[in-house]
Each structure stands twice: as structure tokens, then as C-alpha cells.
C-alpha positions as CSV (number, residue, x, y, z in Angstrom):
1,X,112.1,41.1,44.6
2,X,115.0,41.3,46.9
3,X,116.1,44.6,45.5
4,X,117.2,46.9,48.1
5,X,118.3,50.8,47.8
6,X,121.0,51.2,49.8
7,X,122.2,54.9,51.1
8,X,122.9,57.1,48.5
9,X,127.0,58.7,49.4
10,X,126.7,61.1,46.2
11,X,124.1,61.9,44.0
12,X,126.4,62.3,41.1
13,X,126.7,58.7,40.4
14,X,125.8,57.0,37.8
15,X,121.9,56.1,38.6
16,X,122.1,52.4,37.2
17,X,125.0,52.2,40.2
18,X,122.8,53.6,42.4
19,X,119.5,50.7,41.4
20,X,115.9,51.6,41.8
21,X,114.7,54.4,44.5
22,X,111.2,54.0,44.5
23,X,109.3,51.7,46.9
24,X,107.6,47.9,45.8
25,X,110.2,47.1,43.6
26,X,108.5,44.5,41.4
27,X,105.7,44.6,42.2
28,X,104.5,47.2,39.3
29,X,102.7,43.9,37.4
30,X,100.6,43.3,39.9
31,X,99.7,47.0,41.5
32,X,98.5,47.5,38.0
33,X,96.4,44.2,37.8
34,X,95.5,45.7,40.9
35,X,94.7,49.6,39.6
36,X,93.0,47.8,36.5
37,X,90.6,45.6,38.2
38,X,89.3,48.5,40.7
39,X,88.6,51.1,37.8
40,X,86.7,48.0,35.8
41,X,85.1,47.2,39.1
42,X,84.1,51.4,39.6
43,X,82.8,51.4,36.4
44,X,80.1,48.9,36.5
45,X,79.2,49.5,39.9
46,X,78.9,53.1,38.7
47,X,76.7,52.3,35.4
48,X,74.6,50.1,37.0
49,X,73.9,52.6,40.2
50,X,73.1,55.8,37.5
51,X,71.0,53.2,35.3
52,X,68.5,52.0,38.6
53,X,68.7,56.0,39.5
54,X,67.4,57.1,36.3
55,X,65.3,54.4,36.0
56,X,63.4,55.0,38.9
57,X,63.3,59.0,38.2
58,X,61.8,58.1,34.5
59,X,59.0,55.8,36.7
60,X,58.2,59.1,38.9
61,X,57.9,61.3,35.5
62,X,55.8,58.7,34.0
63,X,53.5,57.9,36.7
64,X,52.9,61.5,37.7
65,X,52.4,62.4,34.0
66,X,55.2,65.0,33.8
67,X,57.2,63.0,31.6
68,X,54.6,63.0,28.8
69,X,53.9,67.1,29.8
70,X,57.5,68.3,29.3
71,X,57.8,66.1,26.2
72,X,55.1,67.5,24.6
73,X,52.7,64.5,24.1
74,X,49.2,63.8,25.0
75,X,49.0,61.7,28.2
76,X,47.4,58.3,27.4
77,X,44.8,58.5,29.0
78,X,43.6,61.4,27.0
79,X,44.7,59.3,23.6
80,X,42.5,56.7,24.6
81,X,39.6,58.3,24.9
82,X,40.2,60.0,21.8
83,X,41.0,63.1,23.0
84,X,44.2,65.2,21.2
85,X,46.0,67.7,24.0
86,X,44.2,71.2,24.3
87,X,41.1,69.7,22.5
88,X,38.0,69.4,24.7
């Protein structure tokens, strides 16, 4: 890790002469470790955040009876008392 770049005189030289010019010379292992672990991290957080969202809107739909309206079905209290939709 004790890689330094030192002023570059030409930049006609031959770049292995020159060593690396980039900054956190190696430390590439561990800023991907690093990259890895935070998108793995995002992701679950992510799922898990949509899944309680959509959970909750499905609860609303079903509890207000929209759910079963804009799917087409009978609502069940209608099924249980023997009742098809549009039927009186």
C-alpha cells in the first residue's frame, strides 16, 4: 500500500515507469467488499420496504371492498348470503 505517484516530467513515458495514477492504491479489494455489501444491503431494505407498502395498500383495497370490485368478484359478504354480483 505504500505506492506513491510521483510527478509526472513527460507523459510520453512508458506508463509502467510512470506506476499507478489513480488514488487508494490497493485498496480496490476492499472498496468492492465495500460497493458489494451496500447494494446487497439496498436491496433488502428496498424489497422489504415495497413488500410492507403493498401489503398495507392490498389491506385498504380489501377492507374497503375495492379490491374484490376491480377484480371482478362478488364481495363475500354477498357470497355468503348466497347472493351472486348484480343478482338481487
Amino acid at each position: 500500500m505504500g505506492y506513491r505517484t510521483g510527478n509526472v516530467k513527460s507523459w510520453l513515458e512508458h506508463p509502467l515507469e510512470i506506476g499507478p495514477i489513480y488514488p487508494f492504491v490497493g485498496w480496490e479489494s476492499v472498496m468492492f467488499l465495500a460497493c458489494v455489501t451496500f447494494c446487497v444491503a439496498l436491496m433488502v431494505w428496498k424489497i422489504k420496504t415495497e413488500n410492507a407498502h403493498y401489503a398495507a395498500k392490498v389491506r385498504l383495497l380489501k377492507e374497503t371492498g375495492e379490491l374484490s370490485r376491480i377484480l371482478g368478484e362478488s364481495p363475500a359478504s354477498e357470497m355468503a348470503n348466497g347472493q351472486e354480483h348484480g343478482n338481487s
